[in-house]
C-alpha positions in Angstrom: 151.8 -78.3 145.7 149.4 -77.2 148.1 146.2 -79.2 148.6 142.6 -77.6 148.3 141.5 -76.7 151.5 139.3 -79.7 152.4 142.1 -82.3 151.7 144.3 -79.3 153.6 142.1 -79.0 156.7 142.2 -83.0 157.1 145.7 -82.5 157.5 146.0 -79.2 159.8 143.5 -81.1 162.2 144.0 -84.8 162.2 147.6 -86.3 160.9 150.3 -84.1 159.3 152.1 -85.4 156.3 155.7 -86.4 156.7 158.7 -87.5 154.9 159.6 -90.5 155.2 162.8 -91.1 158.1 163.4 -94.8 157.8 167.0 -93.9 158.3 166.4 -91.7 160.9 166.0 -92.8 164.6 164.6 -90.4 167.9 167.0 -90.1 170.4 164.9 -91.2 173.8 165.7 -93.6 176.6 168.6 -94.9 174.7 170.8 -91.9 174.7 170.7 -92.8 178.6 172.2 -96.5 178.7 175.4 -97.1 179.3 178.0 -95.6 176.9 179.3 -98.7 175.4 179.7 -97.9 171.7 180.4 -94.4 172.5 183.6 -95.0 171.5 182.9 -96.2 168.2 180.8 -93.2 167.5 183.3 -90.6 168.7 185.8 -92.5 166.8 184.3 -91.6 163.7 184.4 -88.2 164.0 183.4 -86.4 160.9 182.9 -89.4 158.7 179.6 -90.6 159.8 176.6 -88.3 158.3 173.9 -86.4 159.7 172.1 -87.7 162.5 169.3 -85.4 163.0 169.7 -84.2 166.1 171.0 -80.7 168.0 171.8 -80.2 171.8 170.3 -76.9 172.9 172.1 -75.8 176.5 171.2 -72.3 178.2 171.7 -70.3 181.2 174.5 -72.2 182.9 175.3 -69.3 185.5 179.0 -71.3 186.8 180.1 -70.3 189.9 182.9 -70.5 191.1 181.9 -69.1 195.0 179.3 -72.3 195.0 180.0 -74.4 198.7 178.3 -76.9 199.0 176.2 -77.3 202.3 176.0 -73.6 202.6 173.0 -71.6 203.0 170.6 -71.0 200.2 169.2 -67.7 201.3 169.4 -65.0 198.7 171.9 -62.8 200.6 174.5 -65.6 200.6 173.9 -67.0 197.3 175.0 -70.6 198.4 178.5 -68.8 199.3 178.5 -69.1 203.1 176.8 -70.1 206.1 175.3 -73.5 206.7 172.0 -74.8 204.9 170.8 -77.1 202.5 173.0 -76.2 199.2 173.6 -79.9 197.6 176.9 -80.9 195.5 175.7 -80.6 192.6 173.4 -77.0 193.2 170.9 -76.3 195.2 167.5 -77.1 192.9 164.6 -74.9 193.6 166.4 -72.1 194.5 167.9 -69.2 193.5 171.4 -70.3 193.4 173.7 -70.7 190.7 175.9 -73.4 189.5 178.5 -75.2 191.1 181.8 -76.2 188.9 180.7 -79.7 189.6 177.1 -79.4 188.0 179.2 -78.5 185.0 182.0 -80.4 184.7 179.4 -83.9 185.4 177.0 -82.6 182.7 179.7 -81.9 180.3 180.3 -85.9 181.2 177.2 -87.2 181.0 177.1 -85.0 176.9 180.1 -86.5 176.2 179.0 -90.0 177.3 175.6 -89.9 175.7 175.4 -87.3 172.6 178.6 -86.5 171.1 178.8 -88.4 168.0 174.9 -88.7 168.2 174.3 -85.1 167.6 175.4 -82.2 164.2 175.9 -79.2 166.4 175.2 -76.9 169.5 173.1 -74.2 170.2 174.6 -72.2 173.4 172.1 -69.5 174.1 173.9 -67.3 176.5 174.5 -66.7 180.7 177.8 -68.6 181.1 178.4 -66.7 184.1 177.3 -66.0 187.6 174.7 -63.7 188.7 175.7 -60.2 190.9 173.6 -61.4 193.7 176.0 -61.5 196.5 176.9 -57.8 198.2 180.0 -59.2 199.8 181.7 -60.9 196.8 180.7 -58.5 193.7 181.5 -59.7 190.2 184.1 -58.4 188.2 184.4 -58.1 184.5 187.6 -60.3 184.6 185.3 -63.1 186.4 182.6 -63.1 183.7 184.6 -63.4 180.6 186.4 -66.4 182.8 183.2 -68.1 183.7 182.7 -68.1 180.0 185.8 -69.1 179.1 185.8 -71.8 181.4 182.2 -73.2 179.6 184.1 -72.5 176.3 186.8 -74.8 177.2 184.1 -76.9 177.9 182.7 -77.2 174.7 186.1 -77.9 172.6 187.3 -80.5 174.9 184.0 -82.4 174.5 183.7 -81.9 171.1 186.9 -82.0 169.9 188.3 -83.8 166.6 189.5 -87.0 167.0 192.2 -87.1 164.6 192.8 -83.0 165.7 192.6 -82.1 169.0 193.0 -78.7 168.3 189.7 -78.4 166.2 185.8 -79.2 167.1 184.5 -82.6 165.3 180.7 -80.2 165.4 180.1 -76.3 165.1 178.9 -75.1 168.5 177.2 -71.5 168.1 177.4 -69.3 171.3 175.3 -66.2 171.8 175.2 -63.0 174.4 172.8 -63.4 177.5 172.4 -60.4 179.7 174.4 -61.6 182.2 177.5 -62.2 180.2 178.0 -58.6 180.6 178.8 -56.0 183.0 176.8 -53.9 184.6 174.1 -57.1 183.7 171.9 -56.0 180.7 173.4 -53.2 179.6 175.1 -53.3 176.4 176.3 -50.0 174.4 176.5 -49.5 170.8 179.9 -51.7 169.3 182.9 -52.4 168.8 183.1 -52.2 172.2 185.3 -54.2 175.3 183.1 -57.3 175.4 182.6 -57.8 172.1 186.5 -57.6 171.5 186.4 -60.1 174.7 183.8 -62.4 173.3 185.5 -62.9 169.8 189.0 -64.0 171.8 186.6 -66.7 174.4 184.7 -67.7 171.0 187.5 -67.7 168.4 186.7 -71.5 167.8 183.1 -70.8 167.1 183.0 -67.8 165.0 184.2 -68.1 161.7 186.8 -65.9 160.5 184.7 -64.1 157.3 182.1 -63.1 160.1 184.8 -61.8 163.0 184.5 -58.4 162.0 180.5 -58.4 162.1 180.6 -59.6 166.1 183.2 -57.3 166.8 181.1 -54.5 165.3 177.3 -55.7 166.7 177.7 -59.1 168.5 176.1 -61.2 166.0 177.2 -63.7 163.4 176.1 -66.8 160.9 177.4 -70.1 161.2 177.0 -72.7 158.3 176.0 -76.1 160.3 175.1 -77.8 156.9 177.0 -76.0 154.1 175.1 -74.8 151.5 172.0 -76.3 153.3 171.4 -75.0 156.7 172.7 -71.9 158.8 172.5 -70.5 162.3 172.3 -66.9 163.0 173.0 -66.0 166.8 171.5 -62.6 167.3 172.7 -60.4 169.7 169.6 -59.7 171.9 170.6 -57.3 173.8 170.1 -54.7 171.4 166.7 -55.6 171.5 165.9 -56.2 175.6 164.2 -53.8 177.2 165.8 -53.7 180.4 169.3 -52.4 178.6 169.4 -49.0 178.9 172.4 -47.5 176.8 170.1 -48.2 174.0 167.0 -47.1 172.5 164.9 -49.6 170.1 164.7 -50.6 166.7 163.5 -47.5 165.0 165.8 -44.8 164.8 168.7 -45.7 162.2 171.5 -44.5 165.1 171.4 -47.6 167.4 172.3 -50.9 167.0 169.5 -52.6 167.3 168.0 -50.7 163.9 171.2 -51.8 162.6 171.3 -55.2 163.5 167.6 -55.8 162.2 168.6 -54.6 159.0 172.0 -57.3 159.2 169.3 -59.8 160.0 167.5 -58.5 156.9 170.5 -58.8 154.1 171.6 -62.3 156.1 167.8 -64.1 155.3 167.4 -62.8 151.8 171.3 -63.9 151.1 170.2 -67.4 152.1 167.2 -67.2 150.4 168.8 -66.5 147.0 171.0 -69.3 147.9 168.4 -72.0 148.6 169.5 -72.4 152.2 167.6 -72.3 155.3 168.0 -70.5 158.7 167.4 -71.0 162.7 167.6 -68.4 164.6 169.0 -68.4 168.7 169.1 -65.7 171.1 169.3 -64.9 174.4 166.1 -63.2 175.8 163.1 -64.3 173.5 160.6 -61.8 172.1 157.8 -62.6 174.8 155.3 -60.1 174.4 151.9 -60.7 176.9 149.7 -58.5 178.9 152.1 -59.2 182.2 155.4 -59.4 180.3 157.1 -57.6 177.3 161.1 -58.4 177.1 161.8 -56.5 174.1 161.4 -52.9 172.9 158.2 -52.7 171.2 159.8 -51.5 167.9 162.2 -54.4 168.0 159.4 -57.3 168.1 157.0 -55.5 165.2 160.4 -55.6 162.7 161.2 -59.4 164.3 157.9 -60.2 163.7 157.4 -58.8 160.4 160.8 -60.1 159.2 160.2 -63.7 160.6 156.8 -63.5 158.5 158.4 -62.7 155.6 161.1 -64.9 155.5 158.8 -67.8 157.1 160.1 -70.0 153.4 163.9 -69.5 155.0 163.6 -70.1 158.5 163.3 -73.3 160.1 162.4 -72.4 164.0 163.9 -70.2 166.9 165.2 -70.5 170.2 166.3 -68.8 173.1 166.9 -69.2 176.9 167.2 -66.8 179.8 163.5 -67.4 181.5 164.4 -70.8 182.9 161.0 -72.0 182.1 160.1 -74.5 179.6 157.6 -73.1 176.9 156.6 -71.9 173.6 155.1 -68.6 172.6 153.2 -67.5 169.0 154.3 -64.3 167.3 151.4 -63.5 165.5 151.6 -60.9 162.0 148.3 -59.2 162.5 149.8 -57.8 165.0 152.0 -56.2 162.9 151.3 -52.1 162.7 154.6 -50.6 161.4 154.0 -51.5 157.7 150.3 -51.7 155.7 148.4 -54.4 155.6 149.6 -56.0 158.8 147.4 -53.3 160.9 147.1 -54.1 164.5 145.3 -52.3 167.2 146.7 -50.0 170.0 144.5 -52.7 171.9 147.4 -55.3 170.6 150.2 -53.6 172.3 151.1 -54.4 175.9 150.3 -51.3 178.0 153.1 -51.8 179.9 156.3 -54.5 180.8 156.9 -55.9 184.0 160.5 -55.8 185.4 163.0 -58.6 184.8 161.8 -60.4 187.5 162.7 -64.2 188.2 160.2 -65.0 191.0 157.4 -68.2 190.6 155.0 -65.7 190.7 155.5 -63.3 187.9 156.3 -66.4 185.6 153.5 -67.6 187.2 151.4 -64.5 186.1 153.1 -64.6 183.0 152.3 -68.7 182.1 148.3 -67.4 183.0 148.6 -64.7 180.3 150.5 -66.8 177.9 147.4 -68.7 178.2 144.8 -66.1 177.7 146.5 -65.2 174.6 146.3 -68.5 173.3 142.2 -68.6 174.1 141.6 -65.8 172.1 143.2 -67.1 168.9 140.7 -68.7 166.2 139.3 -72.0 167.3 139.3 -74.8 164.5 135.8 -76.4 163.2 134.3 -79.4 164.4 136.2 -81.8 162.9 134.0 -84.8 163.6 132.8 -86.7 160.8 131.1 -85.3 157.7 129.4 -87.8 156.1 130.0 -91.8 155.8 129.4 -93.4 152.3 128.8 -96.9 152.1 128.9 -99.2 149.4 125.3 -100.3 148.5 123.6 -97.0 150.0 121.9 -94.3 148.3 123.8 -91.0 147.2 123.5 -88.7 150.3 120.3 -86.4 150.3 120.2 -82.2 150.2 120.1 -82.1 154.5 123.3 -83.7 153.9 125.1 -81.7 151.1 123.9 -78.8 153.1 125.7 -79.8 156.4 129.2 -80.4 154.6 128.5 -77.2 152.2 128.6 -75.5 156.1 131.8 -77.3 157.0 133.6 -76.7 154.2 132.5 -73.3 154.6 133.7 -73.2 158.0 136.8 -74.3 157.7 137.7 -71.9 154.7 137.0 -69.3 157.2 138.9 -70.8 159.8 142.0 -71.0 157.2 141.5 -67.4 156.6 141.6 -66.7 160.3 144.8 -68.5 160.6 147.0 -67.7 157.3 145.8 -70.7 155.4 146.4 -74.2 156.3 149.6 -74.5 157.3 148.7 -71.5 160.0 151.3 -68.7 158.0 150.0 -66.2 160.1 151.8 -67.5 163.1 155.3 -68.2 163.6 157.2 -70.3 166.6 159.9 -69.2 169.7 161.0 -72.0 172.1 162.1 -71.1 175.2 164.2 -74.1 176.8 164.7 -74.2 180.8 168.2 -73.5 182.2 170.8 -75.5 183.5 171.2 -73.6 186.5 168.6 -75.3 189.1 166.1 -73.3 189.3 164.2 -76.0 189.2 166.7 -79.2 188.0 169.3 -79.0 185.4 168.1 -79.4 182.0 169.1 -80.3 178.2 167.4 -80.0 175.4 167.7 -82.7 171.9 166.2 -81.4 169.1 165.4 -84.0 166.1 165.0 -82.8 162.7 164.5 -83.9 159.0 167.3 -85.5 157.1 165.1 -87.2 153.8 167.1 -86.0 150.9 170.4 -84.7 153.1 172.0 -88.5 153.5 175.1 -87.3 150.8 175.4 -84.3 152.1 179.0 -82.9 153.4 179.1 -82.7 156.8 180.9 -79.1 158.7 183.8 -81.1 159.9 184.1 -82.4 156.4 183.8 -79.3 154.5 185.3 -77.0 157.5 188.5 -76.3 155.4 187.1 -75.1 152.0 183.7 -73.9 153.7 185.1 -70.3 154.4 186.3 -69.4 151.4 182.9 -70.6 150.1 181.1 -68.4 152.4 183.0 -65.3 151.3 182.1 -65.7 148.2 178.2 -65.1 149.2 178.3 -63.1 151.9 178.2 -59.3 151.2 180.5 -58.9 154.2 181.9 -59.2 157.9 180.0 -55.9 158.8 176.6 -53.9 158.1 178.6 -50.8 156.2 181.0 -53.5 154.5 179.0 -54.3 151.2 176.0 -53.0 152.2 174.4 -49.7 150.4 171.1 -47.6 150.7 169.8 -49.6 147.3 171.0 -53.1 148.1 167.0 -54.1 148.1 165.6 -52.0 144.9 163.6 -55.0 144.0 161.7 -54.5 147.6 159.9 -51.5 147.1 156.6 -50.5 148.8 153.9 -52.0 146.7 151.0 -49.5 145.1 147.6 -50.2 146.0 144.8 -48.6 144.6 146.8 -47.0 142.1 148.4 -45.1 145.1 151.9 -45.8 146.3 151.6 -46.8 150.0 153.5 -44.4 152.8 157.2 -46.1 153.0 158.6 -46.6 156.2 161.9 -45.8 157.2 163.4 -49.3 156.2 163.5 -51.2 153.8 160.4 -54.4 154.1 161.5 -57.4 153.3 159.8 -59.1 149.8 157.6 -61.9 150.9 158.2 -66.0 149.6 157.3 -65.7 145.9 153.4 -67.2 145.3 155.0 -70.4 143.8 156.8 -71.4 146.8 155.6 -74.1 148.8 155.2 -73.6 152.8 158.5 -73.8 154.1 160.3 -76.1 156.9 159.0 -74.7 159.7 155.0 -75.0 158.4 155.6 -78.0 156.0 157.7 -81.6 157.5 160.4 -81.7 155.1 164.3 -81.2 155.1 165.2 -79.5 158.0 161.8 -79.4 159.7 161.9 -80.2 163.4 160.1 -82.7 164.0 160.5 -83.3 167.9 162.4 -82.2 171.0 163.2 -84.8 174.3 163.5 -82.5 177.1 166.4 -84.1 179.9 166.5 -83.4 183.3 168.6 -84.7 186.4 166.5 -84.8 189.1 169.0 -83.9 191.7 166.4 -84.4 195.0 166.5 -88.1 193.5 170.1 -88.0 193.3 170.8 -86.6 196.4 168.4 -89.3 198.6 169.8 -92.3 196.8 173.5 -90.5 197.4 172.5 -90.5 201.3 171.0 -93.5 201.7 174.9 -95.2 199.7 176.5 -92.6 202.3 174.6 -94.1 205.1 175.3 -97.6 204.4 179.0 -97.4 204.2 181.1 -98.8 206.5 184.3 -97.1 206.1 186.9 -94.5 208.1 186.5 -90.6 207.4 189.2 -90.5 204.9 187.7 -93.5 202.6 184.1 -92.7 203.0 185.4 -89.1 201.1 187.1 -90.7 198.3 183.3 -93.0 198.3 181.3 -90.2 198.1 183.3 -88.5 194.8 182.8 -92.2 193.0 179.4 -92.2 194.8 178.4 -88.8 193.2 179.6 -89.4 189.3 178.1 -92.4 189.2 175.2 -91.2 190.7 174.9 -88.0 188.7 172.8 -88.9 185.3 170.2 -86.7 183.0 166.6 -88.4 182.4 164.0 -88.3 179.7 161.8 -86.0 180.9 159.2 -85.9 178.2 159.5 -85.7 174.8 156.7 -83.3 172.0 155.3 -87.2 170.6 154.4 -88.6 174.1 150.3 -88.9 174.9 150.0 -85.3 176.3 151.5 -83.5 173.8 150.9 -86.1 170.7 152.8 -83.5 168.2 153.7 -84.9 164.7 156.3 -82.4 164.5 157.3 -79.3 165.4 155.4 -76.8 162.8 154.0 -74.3 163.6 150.5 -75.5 162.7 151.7 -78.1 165.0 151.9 -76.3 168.2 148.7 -73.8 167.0 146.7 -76.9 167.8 148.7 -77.2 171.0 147.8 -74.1 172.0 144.5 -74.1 171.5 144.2 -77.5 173.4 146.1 -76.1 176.3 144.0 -73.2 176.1 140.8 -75.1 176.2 139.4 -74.7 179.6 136.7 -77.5 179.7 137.2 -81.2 181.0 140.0 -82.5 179.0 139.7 -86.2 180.0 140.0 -87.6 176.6 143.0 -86.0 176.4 144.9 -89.6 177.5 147.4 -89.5 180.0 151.4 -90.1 180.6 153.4 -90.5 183.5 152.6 -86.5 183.7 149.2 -87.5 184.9 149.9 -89.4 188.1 146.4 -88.2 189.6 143.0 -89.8 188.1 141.2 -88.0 191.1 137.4 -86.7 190.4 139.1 -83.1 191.0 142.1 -83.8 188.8 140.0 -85.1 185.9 138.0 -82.0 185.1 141.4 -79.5 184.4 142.5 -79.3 181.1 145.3 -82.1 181.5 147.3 -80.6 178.3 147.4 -77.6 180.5 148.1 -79.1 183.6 151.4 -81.1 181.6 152.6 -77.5 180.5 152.6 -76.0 183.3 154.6 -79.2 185.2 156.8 -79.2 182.3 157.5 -75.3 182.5 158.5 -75.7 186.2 160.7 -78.9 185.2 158.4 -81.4 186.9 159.7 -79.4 190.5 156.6 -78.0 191.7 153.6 -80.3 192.5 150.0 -80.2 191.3 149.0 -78.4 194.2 151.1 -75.5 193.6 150.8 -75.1 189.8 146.6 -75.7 190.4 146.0 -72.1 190.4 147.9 -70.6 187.5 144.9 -70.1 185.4 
């Protein structure tokens, strides 16, 4: 039940209510000890329970060309000539990844997650980028970079007691890059999606084959009958691909795969189940940046706010910098009663650019959005009754009769208290070092799941269940021009509203309460520890070993290879609970109030301060410090102070 809006407004601004997790712990410094026990965990394979936790891993651009010591100049790529291009990549650069960066981070999961983790979100770019003029890509090279990641994946995660079969589902998804030419994707079936269900034959399952082969997309059940992932295919939806036009006209994919998205969310809705979503390129939509077609983010947005009781969060990759971004439903202009302004669109999207500066311009409007969003009431104290005191006088009835007012207006602003209007994409940094390697560990709810059948324990009867739901493998196969009579346009004023040219998707019913991703319950994320390997570190401390050996030519190589695994490790970077950030959980309303701190552009001071905050100078204490952590956190703590002190 949902609490007046006083009781509701205490909780939106000061503490969120939780579930209780005494059985669950967060996976922070721990995960990096030494492995001992590993064993024991891996050991048990699919007979210990849920444990709360995802990996997400993006954008790990192998390459196989990668020589280490060569130049890191963008005509070379890190393929030739002599420069400063380290072992395990060349961090700050432009570069992709060398084999090693993948083969020691596939290590270092093994060693430190599997057994500690339920499943794997893969969001796209297993292969290198068409960069070099001298050694051009081929389509044979891409699909075996991604083979080669795939390979990866089962022989970390595979079943103890069957080697042939993954102990976790891992969920894969198309980056633009994946792909050749690089973003452009045609309508399917079509060579790489025929391709891409032979590389992922382990992660797909079988009922949903025929849907990638036909779009690139597909559902995976990571908790039967509980929880589901649905891996868009993005490209149908990125601007930059042009062999296809949109969302809007019923002839390309991307109207076609909205409305697959559609029939997926209210299936799992009439099942009780719950849904994240991954992709590729994330529906960033500012005044400097716009990734999708325009027609594509108004049906993603409205969809996401009509289903906001199903789905439980979103993520993506391909920007390779750490953030978040608000999709916001007054935006909305393609159905009534959503109405947005021309004013709301972006007038125009900038290229695909990867340079510092256009993320840099785009982190600045992130921000600008962000400021112009409702600003929450004073929430400083109302009134303080004490025993023995007299009942508080009209001046002071009046002054919380204006608060109260206040913040019903405020709630009204915002979708109520739990912030409806709003819904959540994160956007998790790459492995390939741009800045360092990086690895995300998501925590979520698991009050209520403890007897739950785990995928590797229900794996064998779990397709047969599906088919039994699903309507089918592909958009035509089950589905029909009425399959949604009960969403017809509602009348209003006795009129029946214009209908658009699809079908809108029927809102949570009244009685439903606020679903995972607004309310902390079952399923609800509740934090994220960002890891990083901070390979200038790595690389001094493997100099200074180097430098100290006393050995012949031929030894000292087989000392640096022991030198370099041992050497080679992921670090807590930060995680959402830490004294910057101080986030509950990962709601929506959640990172609203994030936002609106970060966007707050007076003296922050009271703000606290982490290992983020190294500077306490006069100068340093009047920027926004919640600001000044996001933007060191969206560059992977590479770039100093001084060079992220005036993105605005």
């Amino acid at each position: 039940m949902i609490p007046n809006p006083l009781l509701a407004g205490i909780l939106f601004l000061g503490g969120v209510f939780a579930s209780p997790l005494s059985d669950q712990r967060p996976l922070g410094h721990e995960a990096l000890s030494s492995s001992a026990g590993a064993d024991t965990a891996n050991s048990a394979g699919s007979q210990r329970g849920l444990s709360g936790r995802f990996l997400h891993i993006t954008d790990l651009h192998p390459d196989r060309l990668y020589k280490d010591g060569a130049s890191t100049s963008e005509q070379v790529s890190c393929h030739r000539g002599e420069g400063r291009a380290g072992y395990f990549g060349a961090e700050g650069t432009e570069c992709d990844a060398p084999l090693a960066l993948i083969n020691e981070t596939f290590r270092w999961i093994e060693n430190n997650l599997k057994g500690k983790i339920d499943f794997v979100i893969w969001t796209g770019d297993s292969a290198r980028h068409d960069n070099d003029l001298k050694n051009p890509r081929t389509p044979d090279e891409v699909i075996s970079l991604n083979k080669f990641v795939a390979d990866k994946f089962v022989d970390t995660f595979k079943h103890p007691d069957a080697p042939h079969t993954l102990s976790i589902p891992v969920i894969p998804t198309l980056g633009n890059n994946d792909i050749m030419p690089h973003n452009i994707l045609a309508d399917g079936p079509n060579k790489w999606t025929k391709h891409y269900l032979d590389v992922w034959t382990r992660f797909i399952p079988e009922h949903q084959r025929h849907s990638f082969v036909e779009g690139g997309w597909f559902t995976s059940e990571v908790i039967p009958n509980q929880l589901a992932v649905i891996s868009l295919n993005t490209m149908y939806f990125f601007d930059s691909n042009s062999a296809v036009d949109g969302c809007d006209d019923k002839s390309e994919p991307g109207y076609e795969h909205m409305e697959w998205l559609r029939v997926q969310l209210k299936i799992l809705r009439s099942r009780g189940m719950k849904a994240i979503l991954i992709g590729h390129v994330p529906p960033a939509r500012t005044s400097s940046k716009q990734n999708w077609d325009e027609t594509c983010w108004q049906k993603y947005t409205l969809w996401v706010h009509q289903y906001r009781d199903v789905i439980v969060g979103s993520a993506y990759g391909h920007m390779n910098i750490d953030h978040f971004m608000l999709q916001d439903s007054r935006k909305i202009d393609i159905v009534d009663d959503f109405g947005a302004s021309a004013s709301d669109v972006p007038s125009e999207g900038l290229s695909d650019r990867i340079d510092v500066q256009s993320r840099s311009d785009y982190l600045s409007s992130l921000r600008k959005d962000w400021s112009d969003m409702p600003s929450p009431p004073d929430d400083s104290s109302i009134m303080e009754e004490r025993m023995g005191e007299s009942p508080p006088g009209r001046e002071v009835l009046s002054q919380v009769s204006k608060k109260k007012k206040k913040r019903k207006k405020f709630f009204k602003k915002i979708g109520g208290p739990w912030a409806e209007r709003y819904s959540v994409s994160l956007v998790s940094p790459s492995l390939v070092p741009n800045y360092f390697p990086t690895l995300r560990v998501v925590e979520y709810n698991t009050t209520g799941l403890e007897g739950v059948a785990t995928w590797a324990e229900n794996s064998s009867d779990l397709s047969h269940e599906l088919r039994s739901h699903e309507t089918g493998g592909s958009f035509d196969d089950g589905y029909t021009d009425d399959d949604s009579a009960d969403e017809e346009t509602p009348e209003k004023n006795g009129k029946k509203k214009k209908e658009p040219n699809f079908k809108v998707p029927e809102p949570p019913s009244p009685s439903a309460p606020p679903g995972p991703a607004y309310s902390n319950q079952p399923l609800t994320w509740l934090s994220y520890t960002q890891y990083f390997a901070n390979l200038t570190r790595i690389y001094d401390e493997m100099a200074e070993l180097e430098s100290s050996a006393n050995t012949t030519n031929q030894v000292l190589e087989e000392f640096d290879e022991e030198i370099r695994k041992n050497l080679f490790s992921f670090e807590a970077e930060y995680d959402t609970k830490d004294r910057i950030y101080k986030m509950d959980d990962l709601t929506v309303r959640s990172f609203f109030k994030l936002a609106t701190r970060a966007a707050d552009n007076f003296a922050a001071g009271s703000e606290g301060s982490d290992d983020d905050d190294d500077d306490d100078s006069p100068a340093m204490k009047k920027k926004n410090r919640v600001w000044r952590a996001f933007l060191k956190r969206a560059f992977v703590k590479y770039m100093s102070y001084d060079e992220l002190d005036d993105i605005e």
